[in-house]
LUMFI-557480 format. One record per residue (C-alpha): residue in one letter; x, y, z. Coordinates in steps of 0.2 Angstrom, whole numbers, plus 5000, padded with zeros to 4 digits. Layout:
# LUMFI-557480
aXYZ...
# end
This chain:
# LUMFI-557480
x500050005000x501350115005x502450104988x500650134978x500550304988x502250344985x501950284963x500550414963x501950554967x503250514951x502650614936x503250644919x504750544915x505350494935x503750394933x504050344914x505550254919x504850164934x503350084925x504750034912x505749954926x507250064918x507450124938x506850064953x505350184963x506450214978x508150264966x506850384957x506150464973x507750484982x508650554963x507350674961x507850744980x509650734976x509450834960x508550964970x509950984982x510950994967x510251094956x510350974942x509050924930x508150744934x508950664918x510650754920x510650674938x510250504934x511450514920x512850574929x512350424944x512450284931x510650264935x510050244917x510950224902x510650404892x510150334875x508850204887x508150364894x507950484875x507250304867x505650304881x505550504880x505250494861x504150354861x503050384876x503150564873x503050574854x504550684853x505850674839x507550604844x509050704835x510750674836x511450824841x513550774839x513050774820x512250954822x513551104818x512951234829x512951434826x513651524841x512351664835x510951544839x511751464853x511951644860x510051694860x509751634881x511051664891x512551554899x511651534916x510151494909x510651344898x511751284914x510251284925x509251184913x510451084902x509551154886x510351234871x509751314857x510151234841x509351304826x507951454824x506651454810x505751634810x505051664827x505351474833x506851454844x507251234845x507951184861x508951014863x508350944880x508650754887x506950764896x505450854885x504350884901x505551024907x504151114903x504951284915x506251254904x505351314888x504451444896x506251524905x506951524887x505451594877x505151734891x507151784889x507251744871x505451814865x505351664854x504351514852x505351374861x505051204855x505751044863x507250934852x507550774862x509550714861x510350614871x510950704890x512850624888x513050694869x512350854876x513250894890x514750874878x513950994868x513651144880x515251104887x516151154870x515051294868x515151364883x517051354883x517151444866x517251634874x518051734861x516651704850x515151744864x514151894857x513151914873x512852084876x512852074898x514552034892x515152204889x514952324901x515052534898x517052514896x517252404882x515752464873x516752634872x518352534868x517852404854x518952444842x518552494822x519852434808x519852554791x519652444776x520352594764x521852694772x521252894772x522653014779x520853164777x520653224796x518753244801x518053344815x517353204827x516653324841x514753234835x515453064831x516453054848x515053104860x515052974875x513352914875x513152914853x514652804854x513952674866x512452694858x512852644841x514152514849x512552424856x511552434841x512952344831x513252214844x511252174846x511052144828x512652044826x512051954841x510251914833x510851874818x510152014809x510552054791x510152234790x510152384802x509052534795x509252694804x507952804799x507452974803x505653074803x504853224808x504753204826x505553044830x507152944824x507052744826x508152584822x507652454814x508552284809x508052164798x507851994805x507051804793x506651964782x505652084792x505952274799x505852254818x505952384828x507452394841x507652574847x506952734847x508152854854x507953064854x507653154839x508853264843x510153134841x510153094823x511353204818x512853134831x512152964826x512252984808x513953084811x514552914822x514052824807x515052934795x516552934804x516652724807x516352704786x517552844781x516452934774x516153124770x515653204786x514953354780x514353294767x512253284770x511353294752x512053164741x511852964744x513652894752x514452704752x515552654763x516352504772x516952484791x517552314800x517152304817x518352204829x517452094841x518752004850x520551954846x520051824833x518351884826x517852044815x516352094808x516252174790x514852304787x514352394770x513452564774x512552654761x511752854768x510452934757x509753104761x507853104767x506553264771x506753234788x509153214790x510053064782x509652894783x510952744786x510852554781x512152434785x512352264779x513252134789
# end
């Protein structure tokens, strides 16, 4: 009577495993404590505890669960897709995301009913998450090697107001022409633009589109084809902005009523450097700027 009482308590895959006789009712009660005191994920617990074999454990999720088994050591990950949630995140719940198709975001998990683990990453993200179920060995192997590849990380907590202002610019074409920067080099239009050119870098966007109107001035980047809208700063700003633009692209500074193309590379880390076309045109309302990264 007393082992039906305590059955009743085992949900999701805990229980899956017992009715399978893959784990015994007592190892599952006492791994779901442990892994509590932990901090680990159920699966990651038992895996790590020789409990259950990991390919034992993604065979019954996929059947009894109907969710589609990849394997993910076959998968060439995108650090920009593996960037979209944050390090702690996919550490707290042993999820990566592997692949993003317009607005849906899919996450490798070993146990598909970590259900708070989709919701944490839609709410950080603003995607759809949607469950991909791999094998937790295979997958610890693979947040381990992302994890540990830092120079390319393009998470934007990772720069703080010092680096912004220090990321450094290379000039694709030498120019020995001297331009006034007192615009360009304001402190906050420098972090500024630093920001917008990590975030897009950082969401995999192919365009940023800085556009000014009567009363307002917005950023847009363009992201699976749409113009989504990213920032909004004052009015009042476009000039500096535009100036900070200029400057970066080696372009004409003072130069406001005829379109302009230019190039700029944008140094990230030691290793990595980002190449951006930039194209100005003059509007009714001040100049406007697209870059193409």
């Amino acid at each position: 009577m007393v082992l039906a009482q305590q059955s009743t308590q085992l949900t999701g895959l805990a229980r899956q495993l017992v009715m399978q006789n893959l784990l015994r009712e007592e190892d599952a009660n006492k791994a779901i404590e442990e892994a509590k005191k932990e901090k680990l994920p159920f699966v990651q617990y038992v895996t790590s505890k020789n409990l259950v074999k990991p390919i034992d454990i993604a065979t019954l999720a996929s059947t009894e669960f109907g969710t589609p088994l990849l394997d993910i050591s076959a998968l060439d990950i995108e650090k920009e897709t593996s960037s979209l949630i944050k390090e702690d995140l996919i550490t707290k719940h042993h999820a990566l995301p592997i692949f993003k198709r317009g607005n849906r975001l899919f996450i490798a998990l070993a146990d598909p009913t970590n259900i708070s683990a989709l919701d944490e990453i839609k709410f950080q993200s603003g995607l759809s998450a949607e469950a991909i179920l791999v094998e937790a060995d295979k997958l610890e192997k693979v947040i381990e090697k992302v994890l540990s590849d830092t120079d390319d990380s393009m998470d934007m907590s990772d720069f703080n107001d010092e680096e912004l202002d220090g990321l450094d610019y290379e000039d694709t074409e030498k120019d020995d022409d001297n331009v006034s920067r007192s615009d360009a080099d304001d402190a906050p239009v420098v972090k500024f633009v630093n920001k917008i050119l990590l975030d897009a870098i950082n969401k995999g966007a192919s365009d940023i589109h800085f556009e000014p109107y009567e009363k307002f001035f917005r950023v847009r980047l363009r992201m699976d084809g749409l113009l989504q809208e990213v920032a909004k700063p004052p009015v009042n700003l476009t000039p500096r902005i535009l100036a900070r633009i200029k400057v970066l692209s080696r372009l004409d500074i003072s130069e406001r009523r005829i379109p302009q193309d230019g190039r700029m590379r944008m140094k990230i880390s030691k290793n990595r450097a980002i190449d951006f076309r930039v194209s100005t045109c003059p509007t009714l309302f001040g100049e406007k700027a697209v870059l193409r990264i």
